[in-house]
C-alpha positions in Angstrom: 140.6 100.0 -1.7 140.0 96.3 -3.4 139.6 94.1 -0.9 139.1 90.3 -0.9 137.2 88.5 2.2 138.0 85.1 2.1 134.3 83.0 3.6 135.8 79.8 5.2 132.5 78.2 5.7 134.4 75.0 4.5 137.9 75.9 5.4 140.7 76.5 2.7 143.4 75.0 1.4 145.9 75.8 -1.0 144.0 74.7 -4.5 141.1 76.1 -3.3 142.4 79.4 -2.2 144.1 79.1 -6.4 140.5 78.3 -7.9 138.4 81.0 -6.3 141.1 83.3 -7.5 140.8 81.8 -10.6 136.9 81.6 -10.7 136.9 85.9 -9.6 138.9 86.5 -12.7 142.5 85.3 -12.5 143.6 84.2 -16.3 144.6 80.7 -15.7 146.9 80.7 -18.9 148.6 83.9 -17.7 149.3 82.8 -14.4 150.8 79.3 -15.7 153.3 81.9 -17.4 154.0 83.7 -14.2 154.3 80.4 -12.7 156.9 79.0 -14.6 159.5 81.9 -13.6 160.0 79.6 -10.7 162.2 77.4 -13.2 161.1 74.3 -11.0 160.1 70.5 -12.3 157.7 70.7 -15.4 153.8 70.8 -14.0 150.6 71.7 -15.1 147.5 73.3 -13.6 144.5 71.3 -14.4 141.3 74.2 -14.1 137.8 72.0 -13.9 134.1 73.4 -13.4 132.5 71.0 -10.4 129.1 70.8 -8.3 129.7 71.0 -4.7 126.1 70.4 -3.2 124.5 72.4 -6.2 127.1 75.7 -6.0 129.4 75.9 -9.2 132.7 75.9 -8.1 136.3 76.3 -9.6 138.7 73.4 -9.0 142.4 73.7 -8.9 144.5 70.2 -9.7 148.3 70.9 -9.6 150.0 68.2 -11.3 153.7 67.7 -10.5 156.4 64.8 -10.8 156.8 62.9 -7.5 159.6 63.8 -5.6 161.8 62.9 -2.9 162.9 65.8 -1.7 162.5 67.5 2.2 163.5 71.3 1.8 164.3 73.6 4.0 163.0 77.1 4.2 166.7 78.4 2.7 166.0 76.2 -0.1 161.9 77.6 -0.9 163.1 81.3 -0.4 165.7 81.0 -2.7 163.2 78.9 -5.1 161.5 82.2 -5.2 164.0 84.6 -4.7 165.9 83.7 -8.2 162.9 83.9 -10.3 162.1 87.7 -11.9 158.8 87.7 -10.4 157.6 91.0 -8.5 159.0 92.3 -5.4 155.7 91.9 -4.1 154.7 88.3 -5.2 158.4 87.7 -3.7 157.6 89.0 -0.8 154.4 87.7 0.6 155.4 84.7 -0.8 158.4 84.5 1.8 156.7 85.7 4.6 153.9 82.7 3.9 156.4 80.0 4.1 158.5 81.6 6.9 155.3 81.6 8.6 155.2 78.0 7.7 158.3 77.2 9.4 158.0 79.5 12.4 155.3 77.3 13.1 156.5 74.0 12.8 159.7 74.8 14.7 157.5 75.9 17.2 155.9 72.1 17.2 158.9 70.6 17.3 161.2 72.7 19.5 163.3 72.8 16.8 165.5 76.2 14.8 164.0 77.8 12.3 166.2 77.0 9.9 166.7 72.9 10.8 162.8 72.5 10.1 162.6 70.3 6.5 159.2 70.5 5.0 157.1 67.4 4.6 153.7 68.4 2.6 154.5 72.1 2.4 158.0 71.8 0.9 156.5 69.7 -1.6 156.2 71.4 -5.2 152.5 71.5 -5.3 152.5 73.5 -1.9 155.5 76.0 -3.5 153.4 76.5 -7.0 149.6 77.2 -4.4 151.6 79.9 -2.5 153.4 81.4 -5.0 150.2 80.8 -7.5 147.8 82.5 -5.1 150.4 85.5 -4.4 150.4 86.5 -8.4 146.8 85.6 -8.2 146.2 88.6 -5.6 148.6 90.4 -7.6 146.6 90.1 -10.8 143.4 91.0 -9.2 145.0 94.3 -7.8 143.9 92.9 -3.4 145.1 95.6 -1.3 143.0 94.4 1.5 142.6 91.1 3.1 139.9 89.9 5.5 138.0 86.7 6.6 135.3 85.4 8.0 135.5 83.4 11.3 137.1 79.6 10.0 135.8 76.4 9.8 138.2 73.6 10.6 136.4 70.5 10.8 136.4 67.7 13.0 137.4 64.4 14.1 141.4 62.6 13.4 143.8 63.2 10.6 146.3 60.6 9.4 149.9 62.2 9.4 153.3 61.5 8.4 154.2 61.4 12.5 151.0 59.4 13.2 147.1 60.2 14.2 146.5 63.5 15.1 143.2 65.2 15.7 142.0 68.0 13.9 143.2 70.8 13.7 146.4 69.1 13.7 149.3 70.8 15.2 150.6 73.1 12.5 147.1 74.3 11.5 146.2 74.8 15.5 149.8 76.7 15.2 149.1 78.6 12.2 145.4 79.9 13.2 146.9 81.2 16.8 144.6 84.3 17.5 142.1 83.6 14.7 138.5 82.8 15.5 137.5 79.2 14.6 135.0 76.4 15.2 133.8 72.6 14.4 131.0 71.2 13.9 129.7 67.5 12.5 131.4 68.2 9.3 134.3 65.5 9.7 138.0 65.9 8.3 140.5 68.5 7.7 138.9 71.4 6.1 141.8 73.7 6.8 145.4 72.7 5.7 148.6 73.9 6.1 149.0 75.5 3.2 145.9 77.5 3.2 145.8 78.3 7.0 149.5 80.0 6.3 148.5 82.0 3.7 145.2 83.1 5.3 146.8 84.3 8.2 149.8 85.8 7.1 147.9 87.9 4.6 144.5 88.8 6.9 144.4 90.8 10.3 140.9 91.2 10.5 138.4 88.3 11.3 134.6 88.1 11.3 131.6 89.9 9.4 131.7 90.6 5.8 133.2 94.4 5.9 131.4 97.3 4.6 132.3 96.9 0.7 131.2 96.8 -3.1 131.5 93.3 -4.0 132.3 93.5 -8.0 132.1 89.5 -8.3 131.8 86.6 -5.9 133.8 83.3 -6.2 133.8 79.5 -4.8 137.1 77.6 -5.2 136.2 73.8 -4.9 138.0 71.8 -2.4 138.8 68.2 -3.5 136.6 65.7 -1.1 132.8 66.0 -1.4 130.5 66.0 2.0 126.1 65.3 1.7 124.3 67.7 1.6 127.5 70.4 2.8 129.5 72.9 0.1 132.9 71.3 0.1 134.4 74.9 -1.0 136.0 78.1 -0.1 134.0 81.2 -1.5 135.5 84.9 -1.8 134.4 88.1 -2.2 136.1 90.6 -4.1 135.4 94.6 -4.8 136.4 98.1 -3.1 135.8 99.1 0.3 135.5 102.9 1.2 139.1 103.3 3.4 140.9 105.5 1.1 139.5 108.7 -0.7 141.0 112.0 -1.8 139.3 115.1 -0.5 140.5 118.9 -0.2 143.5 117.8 1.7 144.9 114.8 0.1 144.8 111.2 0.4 143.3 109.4 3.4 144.6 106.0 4.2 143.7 103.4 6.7 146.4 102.4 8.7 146.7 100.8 12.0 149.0 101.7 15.1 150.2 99.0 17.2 151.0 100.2 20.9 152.1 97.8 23.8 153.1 99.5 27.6 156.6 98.2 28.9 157.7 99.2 32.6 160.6 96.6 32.2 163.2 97.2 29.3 166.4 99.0 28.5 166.4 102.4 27.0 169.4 100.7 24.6 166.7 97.8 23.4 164.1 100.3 23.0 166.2 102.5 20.6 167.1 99.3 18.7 163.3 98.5 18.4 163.2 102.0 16.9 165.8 101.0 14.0 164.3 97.6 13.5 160.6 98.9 12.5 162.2 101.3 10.1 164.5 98.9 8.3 160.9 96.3 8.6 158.2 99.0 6.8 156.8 101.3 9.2 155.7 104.2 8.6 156.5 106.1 11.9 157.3 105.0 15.5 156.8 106.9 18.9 157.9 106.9 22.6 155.5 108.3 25.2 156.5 108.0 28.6 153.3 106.9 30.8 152.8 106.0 34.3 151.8 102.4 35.3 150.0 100.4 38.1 151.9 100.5 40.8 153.1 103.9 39.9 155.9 102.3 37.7 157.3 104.7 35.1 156.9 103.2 31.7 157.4 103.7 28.1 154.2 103.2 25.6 155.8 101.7 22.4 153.3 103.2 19.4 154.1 102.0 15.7 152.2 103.1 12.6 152.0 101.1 9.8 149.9 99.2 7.1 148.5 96.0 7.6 150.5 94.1 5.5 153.7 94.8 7.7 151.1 94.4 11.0 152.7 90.5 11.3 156.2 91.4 11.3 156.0 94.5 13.7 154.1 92.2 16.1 156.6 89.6 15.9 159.5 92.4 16.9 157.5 93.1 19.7 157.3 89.8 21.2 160.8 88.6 20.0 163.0 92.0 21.6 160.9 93.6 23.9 159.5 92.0 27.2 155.6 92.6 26.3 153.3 90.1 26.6 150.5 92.2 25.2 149.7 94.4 22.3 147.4 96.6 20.8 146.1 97.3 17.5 143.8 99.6 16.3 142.6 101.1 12.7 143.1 104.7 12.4 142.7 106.4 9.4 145.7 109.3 8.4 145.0 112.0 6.2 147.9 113.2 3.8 148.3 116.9 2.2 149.8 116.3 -1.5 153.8 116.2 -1.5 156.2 116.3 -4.5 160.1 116.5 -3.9 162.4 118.7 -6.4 166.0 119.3 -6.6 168.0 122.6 -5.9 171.3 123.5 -6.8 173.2 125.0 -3.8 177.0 126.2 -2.9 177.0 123.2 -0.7 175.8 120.6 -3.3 172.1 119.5 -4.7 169.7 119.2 -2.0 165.7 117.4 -1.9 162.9 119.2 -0.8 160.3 118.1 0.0 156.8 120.2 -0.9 153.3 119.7 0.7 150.4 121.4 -0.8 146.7 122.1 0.3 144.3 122.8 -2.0 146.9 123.2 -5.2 149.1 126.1 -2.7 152.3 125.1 -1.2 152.3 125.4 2.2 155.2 123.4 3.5 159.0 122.9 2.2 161.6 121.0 4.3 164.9 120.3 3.0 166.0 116.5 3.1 167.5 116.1 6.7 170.2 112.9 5.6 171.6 115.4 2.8 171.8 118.3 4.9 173.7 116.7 7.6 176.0 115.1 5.0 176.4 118.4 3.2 177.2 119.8 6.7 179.8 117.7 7.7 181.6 117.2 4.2 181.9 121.2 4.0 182.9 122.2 7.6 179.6 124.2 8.3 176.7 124.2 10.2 173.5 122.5 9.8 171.4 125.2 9.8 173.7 126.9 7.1 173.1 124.3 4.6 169.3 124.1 5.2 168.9 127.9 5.0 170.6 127.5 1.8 168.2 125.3 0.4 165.8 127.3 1.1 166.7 130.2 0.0 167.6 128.5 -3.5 163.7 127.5 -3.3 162.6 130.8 -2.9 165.3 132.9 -5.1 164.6 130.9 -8.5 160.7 131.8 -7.0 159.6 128.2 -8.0 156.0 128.5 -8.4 153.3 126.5 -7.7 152.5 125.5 -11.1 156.3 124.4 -11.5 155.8 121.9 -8.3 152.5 121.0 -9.4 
């Protein structure tokens, strides 16, 4: 799986995260033409080679005309929303600045959507998110970690006053992710780069086990004596997915959380909601608790890019105040869906195999029931069907293959 660990020895911000990218292989030209599918204010992307205390590092200067402009996060999603960019660059691109905004609501006891964007509505902040999101993109990340983050020290100058570092938003931002100071003084860690960190990592520490293909340093703008004013990351493939006999292995994590205290109506909506969100299955064991409470164990599988918003379901409908999360790895026999033609209308099936043999069929459940209901019959008519189609037109394994 390619994975990139981002080392925030020095912090990150949003140019720097944009110039390591660039410096691990990222065409600048190419993603200057992704970039302008944002149709926002001309700029440019000024690329330099620096020294930062003797490491060659790749610096990032977004140029933009000044504006006077406070968006809100309405305006930035549909920013990104009308451009023809990937689904996927769209997407982590909104959950970044959502993240954003979550966050300073949260400062500022304030809605969601009332929060206006100082710094990070600004069109530099829009172009580093977006910019870093087609960067990942381009360099095929499936897998984000990072190293335990640097913040720096001493007071900040802000647009509500003095504020000591990490200022609010960052402090906000890196909730639940390791960090520490030292005599290094100013704001290693912005905004911008501390939303995009953690809304794209779950894992923080050690280097993971992996096959770095290139290593890069993204300079950061201020230089420091004798310290490497940049943010270096590691790039290559990591050994969590293989094919063996019986398919495709994947790692995956499941996020559990015990609840002695909800409705059985809330949990079934909780059901719906991490569906409709990504995951990829969702379970309810019922357990005993301390003081012999009976309780319901909440279990969700899922990748680790949907990990943030399945948490944040958890917290925001259910009455936890805890969660789990744990990597698991799930191991997949081969599956291919066809089409047969039955009295009651075409129905999906779908066909696992193990070792090149098919060993499972199952009819599509949503188009048996509908098939069911629009022709008066019984569910299990409809399914037999099916099969038998499968197994009259003796569909062999080479024809599935």
């Amino acid at each position: 799986m390619r994975t990139l660990y981002f080392d925030c020895f020095a912090g990150a911000s949003g140019n720097m995260i944009l110039g390591a990218l660039i410096a691990a292989g990222v065409h600048a030209e190419g993603l200057k033409t992704e970039l302008r599918k944002l149709q926002i204010s001309e700029f440019d992307i000024e690329v330099s080679t620096v020294d930062r205390s003797g490491i060659t590092s790749t610096h990032v200067d977004v140029r933009v005309p000044h504006e006077h402009v406070h968006r809100h996060l309405h305006n930035i999603v549909d920013i990104i929303d009308r451009t023809d960019l990937s689904d996927s660059v769209k997407s982590r691109s909104r959950a970044i600045f959502t993240r954003l905004a979550e966050a300073e609501a949260k400062i500022h006891g304030i809605e969601v959507g009332k929060v206006h964007f100082h710094e990070v509505g600004a069109m530099d902040a829009i172009v580093d998110v977006v910019g870093s999101c087609i960067g990942f993109e381009m360099l095929g990340i499936e897998r984000f970690t990072c190293s335990k983050v640097h913040v720096g020290s001493g007071f900040a100058q802000m647009a509500h006053g003095k504020f000591p570092i990490p200022p609010p938003a960052v402090a906000e931002l890196l909730t639940g992710v390791p960090i520490y100071s030292t005599e290094i003084e100013g704001e290693l860690m912005t905004p911008t780069g501390a939303a995009i960190i953690s809304t794209v990592c779950d894992t923080y520490g050690r280097v993971p086990e992996m096959s770095v293909a290139v290593t890069a340093y993204g300079a950061g703008t201020r230089q420091y004596e004798g310290f490497p004013n940049a943010l270096r990351i590691m790039v290559g493939d990591s050994e969590v997915a293989s094919t063996g006999e019986s398919g495709a292995t994947d790692e995956l994590l499941v996020i559990e959380t015990n609840i002695d205290d909800i409705s059985p109506q809330i949990l079934g909506y909780v059901m719906e909601r991490v569906f409709e969100i990504g995951a990829l299955d969702c379970w309810f064991t019922p357990i005993q608790m301390k003081k012999n409470r009976p309780a319901t164990m909440v279990s969700i599988l899922c990748d680790r890019e949907h990990r943030r918003s399945l948490t944040e379901l958890l917290y925001n409908e259910t009455t936890t105040i805890g969660i789990r999360v744990r990597s698991v790895e799930r191991e997949c026999l081969e599956r291919k869906t066809i089409t047969v033609a039955t009295v009651y209308g075409d129905i999906d099936i779908k066909i696992a195999r193990h070792k090149g043999r098919v060993v499972n069929i199952m009819p599509e459940y949503d188009q048996v029931k509908a098939a069911a209901t629009e022709h008066k019959t019984t569910f299990h008519s409809v399914r037999e069907a099916a099969v038998s189609q499968f197994a009259e037109y003796g569909i062999s394994e080479k024809a599935v293959a």
